[in-house]
Every structure is written in C-alpha cells, then in structure tokens.
PAGUFI-269734 format. One line per field, with one value per residue (C-alpha): residue number from 1; residue in one letter; x, z, y. Coordinates in nm, 2 decimals. Layout:
! PAGUFI-269734
nr: c(NUM, ...)
rest: c(A, ...)
u: c(X, ...)
w: c(Z, ...)
v: c(Y, ...)
//
This chain:
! PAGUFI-269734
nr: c(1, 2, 3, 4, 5, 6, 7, 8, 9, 10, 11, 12, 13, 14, 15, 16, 17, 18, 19, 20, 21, 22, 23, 24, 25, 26, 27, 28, 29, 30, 31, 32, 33, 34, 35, 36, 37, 38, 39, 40, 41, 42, 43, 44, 45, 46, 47, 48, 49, 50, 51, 52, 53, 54, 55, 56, 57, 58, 59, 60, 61, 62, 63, 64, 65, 66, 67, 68, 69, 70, 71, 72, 73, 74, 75, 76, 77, 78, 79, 80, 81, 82, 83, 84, 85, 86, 87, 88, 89, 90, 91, 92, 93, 94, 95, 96, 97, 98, 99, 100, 101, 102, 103, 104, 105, 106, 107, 108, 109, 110, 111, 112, 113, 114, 115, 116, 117, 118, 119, 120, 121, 122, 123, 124, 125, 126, 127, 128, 129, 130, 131, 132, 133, 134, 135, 136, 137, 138, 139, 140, 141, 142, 143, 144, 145, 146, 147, 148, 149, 150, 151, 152, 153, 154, 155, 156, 157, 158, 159, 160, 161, 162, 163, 164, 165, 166, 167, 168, 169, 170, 171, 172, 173, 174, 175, 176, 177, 178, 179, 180, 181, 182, 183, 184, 185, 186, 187, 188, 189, 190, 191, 192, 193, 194, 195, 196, 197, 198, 199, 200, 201, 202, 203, 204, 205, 206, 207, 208, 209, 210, 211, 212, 213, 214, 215, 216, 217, 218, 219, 220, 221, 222, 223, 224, 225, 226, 227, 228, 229, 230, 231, 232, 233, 234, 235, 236, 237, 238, 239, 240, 241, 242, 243, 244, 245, 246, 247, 248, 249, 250, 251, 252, 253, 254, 255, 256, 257, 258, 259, 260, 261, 262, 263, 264, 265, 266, 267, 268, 269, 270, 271, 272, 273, 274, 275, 276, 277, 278, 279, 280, 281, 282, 283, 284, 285, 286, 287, 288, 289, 290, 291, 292, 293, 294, 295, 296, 297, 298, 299, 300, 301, 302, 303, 304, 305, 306, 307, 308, 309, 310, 311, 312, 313, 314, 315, 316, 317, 318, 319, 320, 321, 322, 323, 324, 325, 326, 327, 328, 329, 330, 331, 332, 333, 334, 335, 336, 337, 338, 339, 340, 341, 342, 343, 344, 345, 346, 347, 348, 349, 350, 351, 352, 353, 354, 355, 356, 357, 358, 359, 360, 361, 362, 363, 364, 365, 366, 367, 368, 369, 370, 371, 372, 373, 374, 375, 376, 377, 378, 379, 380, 381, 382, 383, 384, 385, 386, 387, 388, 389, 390, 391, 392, 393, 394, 395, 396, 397, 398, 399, 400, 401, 402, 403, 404, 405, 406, 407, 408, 409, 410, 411, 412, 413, 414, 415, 416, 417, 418, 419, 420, 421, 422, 423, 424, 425, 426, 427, 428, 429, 430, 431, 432, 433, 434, 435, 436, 437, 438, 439, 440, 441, 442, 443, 444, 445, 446, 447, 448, 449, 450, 451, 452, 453, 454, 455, 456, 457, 458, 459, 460, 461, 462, 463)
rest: c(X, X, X, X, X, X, X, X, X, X, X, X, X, X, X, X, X, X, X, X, X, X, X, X, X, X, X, X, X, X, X, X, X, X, X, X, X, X, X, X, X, X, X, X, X, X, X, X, X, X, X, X, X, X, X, X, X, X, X, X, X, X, X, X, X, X, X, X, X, X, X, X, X, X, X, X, X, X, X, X, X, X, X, X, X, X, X, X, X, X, X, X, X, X, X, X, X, X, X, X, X, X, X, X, X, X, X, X, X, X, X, X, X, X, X, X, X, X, X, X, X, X, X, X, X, X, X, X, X, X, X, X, X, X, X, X, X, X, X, X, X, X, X, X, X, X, X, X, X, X, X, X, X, X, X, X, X, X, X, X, X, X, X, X, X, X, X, X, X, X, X, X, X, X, X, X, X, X, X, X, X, X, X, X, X, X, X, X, X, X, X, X, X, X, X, X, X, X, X, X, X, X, X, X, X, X, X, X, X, X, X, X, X, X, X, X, X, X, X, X, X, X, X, X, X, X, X, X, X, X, X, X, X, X, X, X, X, X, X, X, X, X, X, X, X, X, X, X, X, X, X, X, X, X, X, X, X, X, X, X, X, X, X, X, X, X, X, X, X, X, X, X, X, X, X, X, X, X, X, X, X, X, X, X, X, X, X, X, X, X, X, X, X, X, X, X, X, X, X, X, X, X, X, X, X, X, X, X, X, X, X, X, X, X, X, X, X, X, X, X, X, X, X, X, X, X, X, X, X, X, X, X, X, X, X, X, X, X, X, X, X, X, X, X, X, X, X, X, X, X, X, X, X, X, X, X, X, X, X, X, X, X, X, X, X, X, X, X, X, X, X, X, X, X, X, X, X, X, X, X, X, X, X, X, X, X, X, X, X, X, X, X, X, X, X, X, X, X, X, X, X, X, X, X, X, X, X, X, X, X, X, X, X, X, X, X, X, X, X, X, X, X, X, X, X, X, X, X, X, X, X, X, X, X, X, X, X, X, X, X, X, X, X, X, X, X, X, X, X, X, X, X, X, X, X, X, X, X, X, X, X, X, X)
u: c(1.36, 1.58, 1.77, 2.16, 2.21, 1.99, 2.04, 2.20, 2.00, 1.68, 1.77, 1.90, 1.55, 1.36, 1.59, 1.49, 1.13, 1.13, 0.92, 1.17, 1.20, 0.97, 0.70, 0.35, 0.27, 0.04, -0.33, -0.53, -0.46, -0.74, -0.69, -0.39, -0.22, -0.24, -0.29, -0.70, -0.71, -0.51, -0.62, -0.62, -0.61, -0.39, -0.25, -0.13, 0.09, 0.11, 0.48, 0.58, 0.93, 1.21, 1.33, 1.62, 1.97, 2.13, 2.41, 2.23, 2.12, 1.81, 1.76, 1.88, 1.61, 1.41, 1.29, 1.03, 0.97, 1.30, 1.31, 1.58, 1.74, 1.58, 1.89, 1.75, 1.85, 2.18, 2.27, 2.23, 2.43, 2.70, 2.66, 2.70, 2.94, 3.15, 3.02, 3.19, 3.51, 3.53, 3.46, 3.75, 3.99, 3.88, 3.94, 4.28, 4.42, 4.29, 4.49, 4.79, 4.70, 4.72, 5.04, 5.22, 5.09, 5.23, 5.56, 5.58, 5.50, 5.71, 6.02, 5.93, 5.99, 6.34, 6.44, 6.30, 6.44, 6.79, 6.78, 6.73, 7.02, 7.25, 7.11, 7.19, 7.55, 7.63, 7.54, 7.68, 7.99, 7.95, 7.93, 8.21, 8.42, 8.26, 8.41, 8.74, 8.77, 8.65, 8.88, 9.16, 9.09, 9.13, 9.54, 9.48, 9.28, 9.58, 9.39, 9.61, 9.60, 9.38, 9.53, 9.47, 9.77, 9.99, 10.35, 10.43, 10.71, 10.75, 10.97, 10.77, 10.57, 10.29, 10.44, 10.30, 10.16, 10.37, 10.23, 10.42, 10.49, 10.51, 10.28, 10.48, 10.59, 10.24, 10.18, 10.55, 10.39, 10.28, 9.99, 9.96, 10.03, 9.87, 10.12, 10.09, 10.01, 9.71, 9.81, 9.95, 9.59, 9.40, 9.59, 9.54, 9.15, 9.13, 9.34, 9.16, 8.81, 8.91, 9.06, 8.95, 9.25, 8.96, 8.82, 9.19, 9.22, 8.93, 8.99, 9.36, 9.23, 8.94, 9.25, 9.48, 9.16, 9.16, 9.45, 9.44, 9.17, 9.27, 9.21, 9.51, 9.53, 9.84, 9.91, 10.16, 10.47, 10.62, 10.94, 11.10, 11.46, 11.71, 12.09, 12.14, 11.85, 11.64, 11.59, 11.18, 11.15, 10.96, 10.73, 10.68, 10.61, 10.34, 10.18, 10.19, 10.00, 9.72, 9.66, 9.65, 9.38, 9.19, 9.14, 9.12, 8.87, 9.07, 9.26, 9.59, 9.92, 10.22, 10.52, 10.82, 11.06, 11.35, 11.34, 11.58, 11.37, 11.15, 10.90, 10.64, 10.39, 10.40, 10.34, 10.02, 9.90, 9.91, 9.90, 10.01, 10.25, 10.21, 10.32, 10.60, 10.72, 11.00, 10.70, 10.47, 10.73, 10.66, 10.27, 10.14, 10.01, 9.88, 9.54, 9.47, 9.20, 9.23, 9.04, 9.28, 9.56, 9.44, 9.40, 9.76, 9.78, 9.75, 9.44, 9.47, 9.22, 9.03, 9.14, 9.48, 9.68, 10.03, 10.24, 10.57, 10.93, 10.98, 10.81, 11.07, 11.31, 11.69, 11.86, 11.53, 11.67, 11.52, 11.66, 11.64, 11.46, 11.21, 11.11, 11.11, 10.85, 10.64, 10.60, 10.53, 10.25, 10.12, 10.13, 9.77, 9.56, 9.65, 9.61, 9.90, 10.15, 10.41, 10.76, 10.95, 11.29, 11.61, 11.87, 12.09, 12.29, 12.16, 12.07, 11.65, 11.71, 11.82, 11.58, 11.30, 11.43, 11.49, 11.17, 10.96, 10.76, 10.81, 11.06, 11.12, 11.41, 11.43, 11.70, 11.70, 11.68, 12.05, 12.39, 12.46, 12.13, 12.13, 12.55, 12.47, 12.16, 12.26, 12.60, 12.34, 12.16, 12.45, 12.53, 12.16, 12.20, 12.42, 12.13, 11.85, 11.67, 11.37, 11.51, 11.57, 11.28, 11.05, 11.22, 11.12, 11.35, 11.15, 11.33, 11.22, 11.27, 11.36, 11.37, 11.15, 11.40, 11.69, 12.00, 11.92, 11.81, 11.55, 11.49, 11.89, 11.89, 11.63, 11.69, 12.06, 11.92, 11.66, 11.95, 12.01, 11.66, 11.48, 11.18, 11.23, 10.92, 10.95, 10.77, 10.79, 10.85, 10.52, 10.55, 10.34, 10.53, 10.83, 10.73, 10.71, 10.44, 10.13, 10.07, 9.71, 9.63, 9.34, 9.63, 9.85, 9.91, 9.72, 10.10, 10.21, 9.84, 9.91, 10.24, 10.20, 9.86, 10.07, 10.32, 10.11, 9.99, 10.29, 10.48, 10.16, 10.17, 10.51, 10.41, 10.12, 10.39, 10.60, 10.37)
w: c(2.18, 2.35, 2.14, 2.09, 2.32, 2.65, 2.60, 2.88, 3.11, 3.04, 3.11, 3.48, 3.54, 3.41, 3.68, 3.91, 3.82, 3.78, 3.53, 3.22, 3.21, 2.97, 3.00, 3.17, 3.48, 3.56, 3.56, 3.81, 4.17, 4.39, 4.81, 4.99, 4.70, 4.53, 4.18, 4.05, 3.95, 4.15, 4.37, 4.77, 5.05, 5.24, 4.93, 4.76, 4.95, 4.86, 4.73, 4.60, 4.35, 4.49, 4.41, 4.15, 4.37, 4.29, 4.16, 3.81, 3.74, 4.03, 4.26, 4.64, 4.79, 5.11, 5.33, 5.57, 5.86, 5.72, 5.60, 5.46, 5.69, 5.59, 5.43, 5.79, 6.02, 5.81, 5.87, 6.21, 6.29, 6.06, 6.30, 6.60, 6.51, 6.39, 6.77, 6.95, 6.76, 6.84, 7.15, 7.22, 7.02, 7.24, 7.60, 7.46, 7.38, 7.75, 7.89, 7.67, 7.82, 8.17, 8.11, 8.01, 8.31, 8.51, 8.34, 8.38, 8.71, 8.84, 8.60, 8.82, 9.16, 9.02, 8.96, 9.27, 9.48, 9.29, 9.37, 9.73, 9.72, 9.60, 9.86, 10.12, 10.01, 9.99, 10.30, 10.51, 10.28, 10.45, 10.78, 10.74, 10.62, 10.90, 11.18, 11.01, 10.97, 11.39, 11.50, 11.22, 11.41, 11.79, 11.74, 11.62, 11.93, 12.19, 12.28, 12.34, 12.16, 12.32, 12.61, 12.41, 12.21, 12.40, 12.38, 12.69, 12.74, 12.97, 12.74, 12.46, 12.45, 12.22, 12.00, 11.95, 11.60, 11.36, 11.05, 10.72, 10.60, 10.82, 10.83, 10.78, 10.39, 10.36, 10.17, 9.98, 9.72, 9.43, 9.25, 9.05, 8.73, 8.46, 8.32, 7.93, 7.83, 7.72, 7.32, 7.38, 7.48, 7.23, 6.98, 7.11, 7.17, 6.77, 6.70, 6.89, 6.76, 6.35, 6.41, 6.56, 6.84, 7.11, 7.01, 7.03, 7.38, 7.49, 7.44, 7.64, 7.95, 8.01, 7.91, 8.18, 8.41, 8.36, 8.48, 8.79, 8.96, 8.96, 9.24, 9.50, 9.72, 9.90, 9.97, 9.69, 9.73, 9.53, 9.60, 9.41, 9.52, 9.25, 9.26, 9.35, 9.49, 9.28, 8.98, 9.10, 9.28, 9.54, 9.24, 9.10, 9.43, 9.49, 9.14, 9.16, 9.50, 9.40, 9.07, 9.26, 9.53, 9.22, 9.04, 9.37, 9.54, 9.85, 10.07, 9.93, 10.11, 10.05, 10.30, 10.32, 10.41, 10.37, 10.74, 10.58, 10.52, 10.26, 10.06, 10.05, 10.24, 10.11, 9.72, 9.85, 10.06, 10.41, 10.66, 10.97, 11.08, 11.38, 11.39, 11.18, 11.06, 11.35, 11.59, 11.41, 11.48, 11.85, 11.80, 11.58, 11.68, 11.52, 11.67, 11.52, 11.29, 10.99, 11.18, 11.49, 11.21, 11.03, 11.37, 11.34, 10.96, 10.75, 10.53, 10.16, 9.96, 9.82, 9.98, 10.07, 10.36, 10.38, 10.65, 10.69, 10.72, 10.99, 11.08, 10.91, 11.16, 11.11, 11.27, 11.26, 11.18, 11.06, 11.11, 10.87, 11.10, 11.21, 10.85, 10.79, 11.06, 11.01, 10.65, 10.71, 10.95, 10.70, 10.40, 10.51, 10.53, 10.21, 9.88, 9.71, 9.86, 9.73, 9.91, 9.89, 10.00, 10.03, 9.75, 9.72, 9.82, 10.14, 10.33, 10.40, 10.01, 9.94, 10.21, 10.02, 9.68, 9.80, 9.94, 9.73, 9.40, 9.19, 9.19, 8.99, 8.93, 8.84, 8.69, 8.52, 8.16, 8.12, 7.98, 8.39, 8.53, 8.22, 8.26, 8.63, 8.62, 8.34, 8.58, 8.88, 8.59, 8.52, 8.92, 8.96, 8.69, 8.93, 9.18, 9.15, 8.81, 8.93, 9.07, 8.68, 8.57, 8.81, 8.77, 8.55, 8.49, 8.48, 8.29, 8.43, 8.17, 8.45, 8.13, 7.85, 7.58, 7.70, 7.53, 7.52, 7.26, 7.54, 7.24, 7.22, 7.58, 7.66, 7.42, 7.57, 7.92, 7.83, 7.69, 8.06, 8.10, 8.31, 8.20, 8.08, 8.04, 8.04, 8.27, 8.01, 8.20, 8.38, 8.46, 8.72, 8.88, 8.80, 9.06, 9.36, 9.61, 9.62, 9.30, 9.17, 8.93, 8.72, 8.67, 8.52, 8.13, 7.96, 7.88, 8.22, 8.34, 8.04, 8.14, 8.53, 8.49, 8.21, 8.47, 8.73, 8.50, 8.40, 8.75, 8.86, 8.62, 8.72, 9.04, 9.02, 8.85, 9.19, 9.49)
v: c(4.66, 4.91, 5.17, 5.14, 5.44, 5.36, 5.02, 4.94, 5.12, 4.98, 4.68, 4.73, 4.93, 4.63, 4.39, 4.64, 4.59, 5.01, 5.20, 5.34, 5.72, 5.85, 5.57, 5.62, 5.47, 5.19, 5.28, 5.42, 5.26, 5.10, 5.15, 5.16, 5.28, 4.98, 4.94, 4.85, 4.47, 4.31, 4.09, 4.16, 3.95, 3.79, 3.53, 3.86, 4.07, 4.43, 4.52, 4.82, 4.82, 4.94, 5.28, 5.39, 5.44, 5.78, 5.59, 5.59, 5.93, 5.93, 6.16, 6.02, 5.79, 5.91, 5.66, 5.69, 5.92, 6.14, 6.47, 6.68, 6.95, 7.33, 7.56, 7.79, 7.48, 7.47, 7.78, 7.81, 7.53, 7.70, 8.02, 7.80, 7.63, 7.93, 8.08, 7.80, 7.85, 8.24, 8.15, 7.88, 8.14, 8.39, 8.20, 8.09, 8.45, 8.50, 8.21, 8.37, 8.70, 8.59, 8.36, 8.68, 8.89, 8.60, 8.57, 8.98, 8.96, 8.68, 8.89, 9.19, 9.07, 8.83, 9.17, 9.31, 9.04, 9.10, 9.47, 9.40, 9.17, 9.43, 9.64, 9.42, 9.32, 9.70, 9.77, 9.53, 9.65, 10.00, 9.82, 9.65, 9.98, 10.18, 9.91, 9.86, 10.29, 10.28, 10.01, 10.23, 10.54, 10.42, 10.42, 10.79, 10.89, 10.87, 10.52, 10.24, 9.88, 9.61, 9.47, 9.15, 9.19, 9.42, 9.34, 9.15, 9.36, 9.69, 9.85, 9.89, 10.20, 10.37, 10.61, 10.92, 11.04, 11.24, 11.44, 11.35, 11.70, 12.00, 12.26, 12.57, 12.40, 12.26, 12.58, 12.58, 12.31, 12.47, 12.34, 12.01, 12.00, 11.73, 11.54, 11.59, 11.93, 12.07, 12.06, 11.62, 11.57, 11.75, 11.58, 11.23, 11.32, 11.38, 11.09, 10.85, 11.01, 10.96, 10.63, 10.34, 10.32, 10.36, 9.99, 9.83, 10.10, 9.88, 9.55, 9.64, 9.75, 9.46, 9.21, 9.40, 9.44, 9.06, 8.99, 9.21, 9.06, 8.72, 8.54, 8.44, 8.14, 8.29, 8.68, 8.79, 9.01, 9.21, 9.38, 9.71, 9.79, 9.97, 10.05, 10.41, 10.64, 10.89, 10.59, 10.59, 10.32, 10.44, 10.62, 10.28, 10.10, 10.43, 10.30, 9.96, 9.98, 10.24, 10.03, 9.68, 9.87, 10.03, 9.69, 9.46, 9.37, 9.23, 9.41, 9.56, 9.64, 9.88, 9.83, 10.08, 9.87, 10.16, 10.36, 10.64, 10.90, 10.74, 10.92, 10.65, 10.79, 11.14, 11.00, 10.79, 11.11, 11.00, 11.27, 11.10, 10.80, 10.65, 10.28, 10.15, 9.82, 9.79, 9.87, 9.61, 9.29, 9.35, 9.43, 9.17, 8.77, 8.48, 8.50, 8.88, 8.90, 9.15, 9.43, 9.43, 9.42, 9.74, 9.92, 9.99, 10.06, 10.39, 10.36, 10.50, 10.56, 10.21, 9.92, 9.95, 10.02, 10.16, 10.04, 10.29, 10.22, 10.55, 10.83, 11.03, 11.07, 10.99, 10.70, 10.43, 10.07, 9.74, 9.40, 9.14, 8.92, 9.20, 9.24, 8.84, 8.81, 9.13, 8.97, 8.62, 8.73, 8.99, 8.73, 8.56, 8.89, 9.09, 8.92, 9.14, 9.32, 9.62, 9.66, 9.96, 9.81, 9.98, 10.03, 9.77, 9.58, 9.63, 9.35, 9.36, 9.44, 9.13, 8.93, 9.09, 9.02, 8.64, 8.61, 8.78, 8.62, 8.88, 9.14, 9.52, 9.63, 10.06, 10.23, 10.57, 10.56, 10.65, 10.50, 10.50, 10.37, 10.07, 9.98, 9.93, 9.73, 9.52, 9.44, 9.34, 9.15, 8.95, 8.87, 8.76, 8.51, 8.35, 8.29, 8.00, 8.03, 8.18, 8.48, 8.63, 8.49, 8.65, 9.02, 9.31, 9.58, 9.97, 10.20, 10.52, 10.86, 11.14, 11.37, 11.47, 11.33, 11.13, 11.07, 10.71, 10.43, 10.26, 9.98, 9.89, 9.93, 9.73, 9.44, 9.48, 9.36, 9.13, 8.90, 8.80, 8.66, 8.95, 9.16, 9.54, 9.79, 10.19, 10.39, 10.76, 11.08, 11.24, 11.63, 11.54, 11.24, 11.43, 11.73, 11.49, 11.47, 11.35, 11.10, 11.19, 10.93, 11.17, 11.41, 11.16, 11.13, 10.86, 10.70, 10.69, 10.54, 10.27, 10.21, 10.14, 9.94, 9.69, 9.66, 9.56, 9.28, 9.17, 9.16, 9.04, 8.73, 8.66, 8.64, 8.42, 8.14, 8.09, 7.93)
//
C-alpha cells in the first residue's frame, strides 16, 4: 500500500505500467532486450512501457535516432548568429554613411549652383550699368541724340555743356565739416554702448528700410515747394532723393523744376548740365525706352538721375504745360520721383503741388517761417481733401538754438490736418555745397530717412 506522501504518484506510474522509483527492475532479460520467460513468437508481441513524461519529475524523453545538441554546436551557432548581426549593423551604418555623403554632396552643388546664380545676376547688373553709363555719356561727347528721336523741328539745337561751379571758386570752398562735433559723437557712442538704445536703433531703421522699398505700380511724385527762399527746400528735396536712391532698387528721379538759379545740382554733386527740363519737353517720345531716356540725364551716384531746371544762367523759363508733359512722360520709367519746384505761389508750384501724391511743405523754424506756413495751411484746407492730407510740413532749424517752441509750433499746425516733422540744424548742410551723407550727424540721417517714409506712405495712399 502506497504511503500517505507518494500516494498519488504511485498510482499514475502503475496506470503508466512504469516501474516506482526506488524499486528493482525485472530480472535478467533474454534476446532482443526482452525480459527471460516470456513467451516469443508471433502470439506475443514485444512491447516495451512507455517512458515517464518530464511533466512529473522525469527527465525529458529521447526518442529514437535523436541526440542532444553538444554545448560546442551551441555555441557556435551563438557566434554566428551574433556574426550576422554585426554584420547587418555594420552594412547599415554604411548605407547611413553613404546617405550623408549624398545629402553633403547634393547641399554642395545647391549652394554651388546658388553662387553661380548670384554671379550671373551681378553681372548682367554691371552690363546693364555699363550700357546705360555709354548711352549717359554720348550727350557728353559733343555727339548728337539719335536721329530716332530728334525733334522734328529746325529750331531746336544741342546745347552745349556747362560745368555747375566755376573753376576759379572750385578752390574757394573750404573743407567739409561733419555735422555734430567731435565731443556730440563721443557722447552718443558711450550712450548707446551702456544702454540698450542700439537694439530700439535697430528695429527703427529695418521698419523705415521697410517701408522704402515697397514696391510701386505707378512712378510716385513727390513735390517740395516753401513760401520764401532760403527755408531748405532744395536741401530737403537733395535728401529725400539720395535716401529714396540709397534704399531703391529702381531707378530714382530728382527734377529741378525752379530755372532761377537753383542749387539742386550743386547739393547732389553734379559737375556738368547739359539738357534741362525746358529742353526735355521737345526731346522726349512715347516710344523711348529708359536707356534713350537716361542718355539725356545727369547720373548721381546709385540709381538716380537728376534732371536740371537751367544750366545756371538767368532768364530760363518753364511753362506749365512744358513741365505737365515732361512729367507725365517721365512718370512710367522712375518708380519715385523728387521735385524741387519753385516758391510759391508760383504757378508750376502749384501744377506740381496739384499733381503731385505727396507734397512737403518747408519753412524755417521761426515765429516768421511757422505764421506764414500755418496761413498757406489754412488756404489749402480750402482745396479737395486730399491735398492736406497728403502734405507734410519740415521745419527746418537754420540755427543751433532757435528762439522757437518747435512742439507748440508744430502741434499749432498739425490742427489744420497736415503733417509736421523737424529736420535739426546740420553744420554740414548748413555750409552749402555738396551734401555728403557720411559727414552728416546721426540726427539729421534719422530725420531725413523718417521723412522719406512718411511722405513716402502718404504717397502710396493716392493712386
């Protein structure tokens, strides 16, 4: 009888028809492994028992013909297997390799291709400025126009060129001063190097830059007339022009529409007239292409062109309607345009005021210069609404420190719906001649480029 502990398992081995642990086996066996008396032949097949599963504690059962794998054999597929798997690791970091050398590569010649791009763009940009400073320099070689666009008249003839300033007082001009003193600027370096007015200084000009290169889909004109002479409107028409042609990239135009002796072409540094704007009505056609235009133009420095009211002799006159035409014809070529007109109320003044889409207005910052302007002011409110709305008013400081309140004064005229910004005196604009915007004082550079903005804006509202 089986004990109370192994119970259980004795009786499965004895179902099995197995031998119990512990107990001896059968006695000895005859042939074929079977076991001496029992009967053989064919009535009693030889059986053997079925072995123990490892379910119950037995080691696992080997059939027939198989053999357990050696630990050597194991291992050695461990190695190979581990082989393979370096190996695939290693062909993928050479496929990563190779990607990257790719993407390098194909980064290298974008960049290549780019460069050659810009290369190409800048110089068919010099080829361009090379044919427009040939077909500028023809007028300047005693060569007449092309017969092309001759006037069909007999009585016009070339006129011969002139230089702006004559060469025994060439050497009178003293030399340029800046205009802040030394002590202004090395104050204003420090300033702006313990604070953090250089940030704000920043973000200004890319707003103003901005603004300035806009795009036009019409040429805009801008017209600066004042009351009386010597308020700086020629000074302001010299800086509105060189900052338009510094931040353009299209071609820029500065008019003198004033023939009495005007001092437009001696602030922008022309050295010779030749054609003027009473010459151009007869000159210029429809069919003329912006090179054949230039031809008879003074080039500045940048993109812009000067087109003078005289060549400083007394007694030149312009008609209304000369001036009407001359600017209507311009209008397509130029994308902005600066007039110097006359003082008013003279009458091209007021064509070019009326025509204009944005107009500046100087007076001298004094009790005079604001009393008249604010009167003109009052007169223009009178005229369609846009007029007012489209004009700025420059106070221009011909002293150091005038005897002025410029905020009273300028709150005084803004009441009538115009504009009013102060251009602060400049020893250098204040000595005359030519304007050299490096020797200007950081003020007056602030002051002019906001101004072009502004009367620029204004502009861009009237189509």
């Amino acid at each position: 009888m089986p004990n109370a502990e192994n119970w259980q398992g004795d009786v499965l081995r004895d179902l099995r028809g197995a031998t119990p642990q512990g107990t001896p086996q059968q006695g000895p066996q005859g042939p074929a492994g079977q076991p001496q008396g029992a009967p053989a032949g064919p009535g009693f097949p030889t059986q053997s028992a079925p072995a123990p599963e490892a379910d119950y504690g037995y080691p696992p059962v080997q059939h027939p013909g198989h053999q357990a794998a050696p630990a050597e054999q194991y291992q050695q597929a461990e190695q190979y297997r581990a082989q393979q798997y370096q190996q695939q690791e290693q062909h993928q970091a050479q496929q990563a390799q190779q990607y990257q050398a790719q993407q390098g590569q194909q980064a290298q010649q974008a960049q290549q291709y780019q460069a050659d791009q810009y290369q190409a763009q800048q110089y068919q940009a010099q080829q361009a400025q090379a044919q427009a400073q040939a077909q500028h320099a023809q007028p300047y070689q005693g060569q007449q126009p092309r017969a092309a666009y001759t006037p069909s008249t007999s009585a016009h003839r070339t006129p011969d060129s002139r230089p702006v300033v004559d060469k025994s007082l060439v050497t009178a001009g003293r030399k340029p001063r800046h205009g802040q003193s030394f002590a202004s600027r090395a104050t204003r370096a420090v300033r702006r190097t313990v604070s953090s007015s250089a940030a704000k200084e920043v973000a200004e000009i890319t707003r103003v830059a901005e603004v300035l290169q806009q795009p036009v889909t019409t040429g805009r004109q801008i017209a600066v007339t004042s009351i009386r002479g010597g308020a700086g409107k020629t000074t302001v028409a010299a800086l509105l022009g060189t900052t338009y042609a510094h931040y353009r990239q299209d071609p820029v135009l500065v008019v003198e529409a004033d023939p009495a002796l005007g001092s437009l072409p001696l602030r922008l540094g022309a050295e010779s007239l030749r054609w003027t704007i009473g010459d151009f009505a007869d000159i210029v056609e429809p069919q003329m292409s912006l090179l054949d235009i230039t031809g008879y133009l003074v080039q500045l420095p940048g993109n812009a062109w000067l087109l003078p009211g005289s060549q400083g002799q007394i007694g030149a006159m312009l008609g209304s309607r000369a001036y009407e035409g001359v600017m209507v014809s311009l209008r397509r070529y130029f994308g902005v345009t600066v007039v110097d007109c006359e003082t008013l109320p003279a009458e091209v003044a007021r064509v070019a005021l009326s025509a204009a889409q944005a107009r500046i207005l100087t007076a001298p910052a004094t009790l005079e210069g604001v009393t008249s302007t604010y009167s003109v002011l009052q007169w223009m409110q009178g005229l369609p609404k846009h007029v007012i709305a489209g004009t700025v008013v420059v106070l221009t400081e011909l002293v150091p420190h005038p005897g002025l309140d410029l905020d009273e004064a300028a709150e005084k005229l803004r009441s009538t719906g115009a504009s009013v910004q102060v251009l602060p005196y400049d020893r250098h604009l204040a000595a005359g001649g030519l304007i050299r915007t490096e020797l200007l004082a950081h003020s007056t550079r602030e002051a002019a480029t906001r101004l072009a903005a502004d009367v620029f804006q204004l502009s861009q509202k009237r189509h």
